[in-house]
C-alpha positions in Angstrom: 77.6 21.7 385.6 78.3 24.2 383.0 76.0 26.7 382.2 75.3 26.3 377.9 76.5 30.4 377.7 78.8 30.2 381.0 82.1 30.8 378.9 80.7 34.5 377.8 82.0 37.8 378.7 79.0 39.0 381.2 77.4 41.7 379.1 77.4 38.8 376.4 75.3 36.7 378.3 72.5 39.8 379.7 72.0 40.4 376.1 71.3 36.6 375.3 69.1 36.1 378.3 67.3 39.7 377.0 67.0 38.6 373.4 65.4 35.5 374.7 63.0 37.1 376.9 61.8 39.4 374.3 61.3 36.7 371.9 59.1 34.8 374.5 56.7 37.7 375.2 56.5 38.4 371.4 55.4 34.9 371.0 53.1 35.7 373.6 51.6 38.8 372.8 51.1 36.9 369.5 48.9 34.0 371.3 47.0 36.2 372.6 45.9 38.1 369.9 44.9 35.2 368.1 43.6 33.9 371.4 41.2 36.6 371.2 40.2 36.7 367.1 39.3 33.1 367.7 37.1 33.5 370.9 34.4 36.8 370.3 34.5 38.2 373.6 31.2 37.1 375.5 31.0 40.9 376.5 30.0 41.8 372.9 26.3 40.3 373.9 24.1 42.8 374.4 22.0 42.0 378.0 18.3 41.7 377.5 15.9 44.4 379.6 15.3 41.5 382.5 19.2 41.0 382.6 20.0 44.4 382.9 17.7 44.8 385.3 19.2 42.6 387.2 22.7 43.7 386.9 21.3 47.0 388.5 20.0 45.5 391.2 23.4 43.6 391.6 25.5 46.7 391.2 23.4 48.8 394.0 22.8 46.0 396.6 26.8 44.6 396.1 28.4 47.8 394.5 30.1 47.3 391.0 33.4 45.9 391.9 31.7 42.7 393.0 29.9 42.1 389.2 31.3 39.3 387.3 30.4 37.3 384.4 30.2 33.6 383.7 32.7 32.7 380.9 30.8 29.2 379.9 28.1 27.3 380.8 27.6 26.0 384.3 25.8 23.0 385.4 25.5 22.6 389.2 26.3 19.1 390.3 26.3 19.4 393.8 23.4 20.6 396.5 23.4 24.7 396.7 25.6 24.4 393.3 23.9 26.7 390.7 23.1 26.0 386.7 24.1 29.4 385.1 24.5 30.5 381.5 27.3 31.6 379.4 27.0 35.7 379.7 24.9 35.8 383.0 25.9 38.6 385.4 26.8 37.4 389.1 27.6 39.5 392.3 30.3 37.7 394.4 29.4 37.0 397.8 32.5 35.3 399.2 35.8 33.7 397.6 35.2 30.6 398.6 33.2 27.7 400.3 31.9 26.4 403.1 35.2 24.3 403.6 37.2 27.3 402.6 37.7 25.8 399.3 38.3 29.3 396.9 38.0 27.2 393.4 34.1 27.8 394.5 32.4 30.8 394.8 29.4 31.6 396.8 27.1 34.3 394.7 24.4 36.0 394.1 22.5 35.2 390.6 20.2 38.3 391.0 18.0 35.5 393.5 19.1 32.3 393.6 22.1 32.0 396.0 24.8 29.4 396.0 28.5 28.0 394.4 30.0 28.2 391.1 33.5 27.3 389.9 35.8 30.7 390.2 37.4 29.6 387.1 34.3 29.9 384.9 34.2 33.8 386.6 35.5 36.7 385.2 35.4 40.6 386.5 32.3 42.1 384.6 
């Protein structure tokens, strides 16, 4: 099978395959700054006095690295599955179940304990 740009002189063919990858990221880079006109980021809410509170008492019993935030709204379906808000502030406690299944998280809510889809975490 021939290659659509096979028949070019080498140097040619880098500068296709450059030209291409340049136009992709540009496209990219242009996503995502739309991406992110279109979606206010949740970090712009400010935390009331009983969440921030809370995040302190996160950050000095699990240590800052370990704070993330829940991207959307979470309603537990399963037992030891928690209901969380969009915005809440959540320490991780391990990267993955019981079963070893890492698409759940096991954390701490600032009290209640238990599993919430990584997905709807990001680092705080």
């Amino acid at each position: 099978p021939q290659l659509p740009h096979g028949h070019m002189p080498l140097p040619s063919f880098w500068k296709v395959v450059e030209d291409t990858l340049q136009q992709s990221g540009a496209q990219l880079r242009a996503f995502c700054q739309a991406f992110e006109t279109v979606t206010p980021s949740p970090g712009t809410q400010p935390l009331t006095p009983a969440e921030e509170r809370k995040v302190l008492s996160l950050v000095s019993k699990h240590g800052p690295d370990k704070l993330y935030q829940v991207t959307s709204n979470i309603s537990g379906s399963r037992d030891l599955d928690l209901t969380l808000l969009r915005g809440q502030i959540v320490a991780l406690l391990q990267s993955s179940d019981t079963k070893g299944n890492t698409s759940r998280w096991l954390v701490d809510a600032g009290g209640p304990r238990g599993f919430v889809p990584a997905a709807k975490l990001r680092p705080y």
